[in-house]
VONU-908653 format. One record per residue (C-alpha): y, x, z; residue number from 1. Coordinates in pm, 1 decimal, padded with zeros to 6 digits, m for minus. Each point is the difference from the previous one (the first is absolute). Example, Ala and Ser with C-alpha at 12.3 -4.5 7.8 and 13.67 -1.06 7.14 Angstrom:
VONU-908653
m00450.0, 01230.0, 00780.0, 1
00344.0, 00137.0, m00066.0, 2
END
This chain:
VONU-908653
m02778.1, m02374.6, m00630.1, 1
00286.9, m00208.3, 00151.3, 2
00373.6, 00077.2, m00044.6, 3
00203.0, 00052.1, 00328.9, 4
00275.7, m00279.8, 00071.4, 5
00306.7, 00088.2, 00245.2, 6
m00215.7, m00202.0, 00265.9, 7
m00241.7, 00337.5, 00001.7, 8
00258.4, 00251.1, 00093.7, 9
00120.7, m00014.5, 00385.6, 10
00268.8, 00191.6, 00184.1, 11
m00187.2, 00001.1, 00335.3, 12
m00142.9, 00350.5, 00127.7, 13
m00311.6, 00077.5, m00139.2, 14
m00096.7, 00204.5, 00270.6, 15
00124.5, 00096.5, 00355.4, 16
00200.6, 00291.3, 00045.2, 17
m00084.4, 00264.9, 00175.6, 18
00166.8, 00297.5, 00161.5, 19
m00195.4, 00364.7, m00037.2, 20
m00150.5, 00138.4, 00321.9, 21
m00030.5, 00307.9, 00113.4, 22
m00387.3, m00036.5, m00034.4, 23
00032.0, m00032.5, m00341.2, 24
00296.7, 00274.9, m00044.7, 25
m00292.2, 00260.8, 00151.8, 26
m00233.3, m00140.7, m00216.2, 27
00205.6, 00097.2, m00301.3, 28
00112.7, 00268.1, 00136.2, 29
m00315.0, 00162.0, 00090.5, 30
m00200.1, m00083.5, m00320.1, 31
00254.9, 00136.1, m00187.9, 32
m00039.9, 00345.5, 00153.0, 33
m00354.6, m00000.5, 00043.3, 34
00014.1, m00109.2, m00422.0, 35
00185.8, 00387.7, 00000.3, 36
m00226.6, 00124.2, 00224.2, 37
m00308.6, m00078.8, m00238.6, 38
00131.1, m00005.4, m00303.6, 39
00228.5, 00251.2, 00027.5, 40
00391.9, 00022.9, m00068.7, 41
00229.8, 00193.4, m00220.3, 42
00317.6, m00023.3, 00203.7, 43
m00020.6, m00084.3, 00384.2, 44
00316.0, m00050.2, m00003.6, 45
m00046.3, m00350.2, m00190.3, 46
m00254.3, m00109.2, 00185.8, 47
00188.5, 00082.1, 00347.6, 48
00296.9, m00178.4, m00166.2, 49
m00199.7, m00312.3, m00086.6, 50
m00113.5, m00018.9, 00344.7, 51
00315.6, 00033.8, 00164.8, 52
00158.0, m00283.1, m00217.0, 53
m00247.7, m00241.6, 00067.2, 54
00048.3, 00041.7, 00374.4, 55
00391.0, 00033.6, m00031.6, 56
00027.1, m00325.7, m00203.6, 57
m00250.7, m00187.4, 00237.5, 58
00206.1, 00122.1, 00273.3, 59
00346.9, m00116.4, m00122.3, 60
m00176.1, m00319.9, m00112.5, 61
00159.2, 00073.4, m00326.3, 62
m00071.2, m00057.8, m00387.4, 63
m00047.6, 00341.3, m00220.7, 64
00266.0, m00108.5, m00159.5, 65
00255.3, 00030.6, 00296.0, 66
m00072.5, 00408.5, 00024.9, 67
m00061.4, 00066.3, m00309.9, 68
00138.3, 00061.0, m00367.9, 69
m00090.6, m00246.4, m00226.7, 70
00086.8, 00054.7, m00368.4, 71
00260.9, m00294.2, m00027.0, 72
00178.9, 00101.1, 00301.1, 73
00386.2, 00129.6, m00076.9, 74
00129.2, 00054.7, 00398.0, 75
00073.4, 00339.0, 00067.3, 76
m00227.6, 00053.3, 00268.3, 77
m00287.3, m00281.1, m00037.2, 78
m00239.5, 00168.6, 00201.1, 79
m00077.6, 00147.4, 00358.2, 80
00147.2, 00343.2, 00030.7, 81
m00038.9, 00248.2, 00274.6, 82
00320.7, m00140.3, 00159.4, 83
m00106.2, m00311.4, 00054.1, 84
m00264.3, 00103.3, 00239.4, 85
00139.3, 00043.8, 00396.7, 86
m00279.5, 00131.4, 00237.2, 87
00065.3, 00056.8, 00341.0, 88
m00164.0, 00089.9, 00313.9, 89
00090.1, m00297.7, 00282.1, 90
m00129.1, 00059.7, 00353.1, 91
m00230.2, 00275.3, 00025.2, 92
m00131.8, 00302.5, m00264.8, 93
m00329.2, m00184.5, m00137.8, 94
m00046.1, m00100.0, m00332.1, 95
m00022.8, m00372.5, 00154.7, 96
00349.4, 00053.4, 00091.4, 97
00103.4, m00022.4, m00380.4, 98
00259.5, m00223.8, m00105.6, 99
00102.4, m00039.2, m00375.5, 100
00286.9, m00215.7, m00172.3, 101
m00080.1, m00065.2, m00400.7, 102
00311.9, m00041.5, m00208.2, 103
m00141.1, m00284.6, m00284.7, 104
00265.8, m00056.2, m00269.5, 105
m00223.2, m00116.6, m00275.7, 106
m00144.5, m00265.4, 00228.9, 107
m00061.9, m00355.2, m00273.6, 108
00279.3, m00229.1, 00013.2, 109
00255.9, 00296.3, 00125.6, 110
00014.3, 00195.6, m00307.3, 111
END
């Protein structure tokens, strides 16, 4: 057994980064609810919740963090509330049509 010398440790990227896709957001998504489906669930409710904040945070590109309490947070409003969501219908009466505006005021490095 060798000890480590500061010439082991490196600040270089020990691995690419990569964005999630929505291939892998379905992925989740679906194996959570077919997990329900089989195993069963006690609340729905949670597991529609879970779903639905994977897919919002992929789709805001976002961290937890930024719309959600964590316990160390002291704003007054350090999470995503029902205000902060805008939907609107632009050009035409489909759900394709949908527009929405997010309101992010935990975002990191804005807090």
């Amino acid at each position: 057994m060798s000890l480590l010398s500061l010439a082991d440790f490196t600040t270089d990227i020990s691995r690419e980064k990569c964005w999630v896709g929505a291939v892998l957001i379905q992925k989740l998504v679906t194996a959570l609810l077919r997990d329900s489906l089989i195993n069963g669930a006690l609340n729905w409710d949670v597991i529609m919740y879970k779903a639905m904040a994977i897919v919002l945070i992929a789709a805001l590109a976002c961290r937890t963090g930024d719309v959600t309490k964590a316990k160390l947070d002291t704003q007054l409003l350090p999470y995503l509330c029902y205000n902060d969501v805008t939907m609107k219908l632009v050009n035409g009466n489909d759900i394709t049509n949908i527009e929405a505006q997010f309101v992010i005021r935990n975002e990191k490095l804005h807090k």
